[in-house]
N, C-alpha and C positions, 0 to 999 in steps of 0.2 A: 822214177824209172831206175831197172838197175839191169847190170850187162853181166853174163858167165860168159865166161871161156873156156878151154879142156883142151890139152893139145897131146900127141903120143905120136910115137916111129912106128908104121907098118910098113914092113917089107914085102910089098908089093906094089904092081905099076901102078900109079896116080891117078889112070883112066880107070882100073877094076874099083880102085877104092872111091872115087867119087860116083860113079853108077853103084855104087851099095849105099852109100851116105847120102846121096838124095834120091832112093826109089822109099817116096812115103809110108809104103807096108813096111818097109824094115827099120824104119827108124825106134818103134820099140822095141827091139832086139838089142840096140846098140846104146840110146837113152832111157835110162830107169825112170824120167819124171815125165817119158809121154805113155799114155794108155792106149791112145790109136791115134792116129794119123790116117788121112785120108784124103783125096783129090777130090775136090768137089762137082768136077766137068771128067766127061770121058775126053781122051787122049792122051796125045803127050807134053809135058809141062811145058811151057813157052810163057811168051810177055802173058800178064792177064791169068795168067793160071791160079787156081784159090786154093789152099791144101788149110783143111782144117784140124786141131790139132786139140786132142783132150788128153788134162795129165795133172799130174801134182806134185808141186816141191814145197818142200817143209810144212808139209802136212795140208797147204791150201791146193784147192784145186783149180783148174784154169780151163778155161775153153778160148781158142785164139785161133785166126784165120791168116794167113798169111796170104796175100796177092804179089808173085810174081812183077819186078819191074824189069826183070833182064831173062836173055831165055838163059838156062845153066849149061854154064862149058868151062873153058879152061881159058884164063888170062895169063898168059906168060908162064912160072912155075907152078899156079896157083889154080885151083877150082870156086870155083865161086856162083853163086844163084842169091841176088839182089833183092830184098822183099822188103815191102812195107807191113807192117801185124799190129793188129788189133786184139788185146787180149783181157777178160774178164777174169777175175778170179774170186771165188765161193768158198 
């Protein structure tokens, strides 16, 4: 198993920047290593929610699901969406 992180200052409210960094169309706008992202249920994301996610780093490619254990909001300074993920890579 291995972990990335990435972190940067945007000068904007906390609320704009987490409604951009977790609405799943836009995450490849913002990560070079997903291809598409996408909600597997209509709605809105909540416990149980599935977003599936196709993409590639360091030339392997991956397909990985993530299911929702928290709905996403804001904990104290911080934004946050809790997921378990399963992920294959080719």
């Amino acid at each position: 198993m291995f972990r990335i992180e990435a972190s940067c200052e945007i000068e904007r409210p906390v609320e704009e920047v987490f409604a951009y960094l977790a609405d799943p169309a836009r995450i490849p706008e913002w990560n070079s290593s997903v291809l598409e992202c996408r909600v597997e249920q209509p709605g809105p994301i909540r416990v149980g929610t599935r977003i599936r996610t196709l993409g590639r780093i360091l030339g392997r490619h991956f397909d990985s699901t993530a299911e929702g254990l928290n709905r996403p909001g804001f904990f104290g300074d911080s934004a946050a969406w809790i997921c378990a993920a399963t992920t294959a890579s080719h």
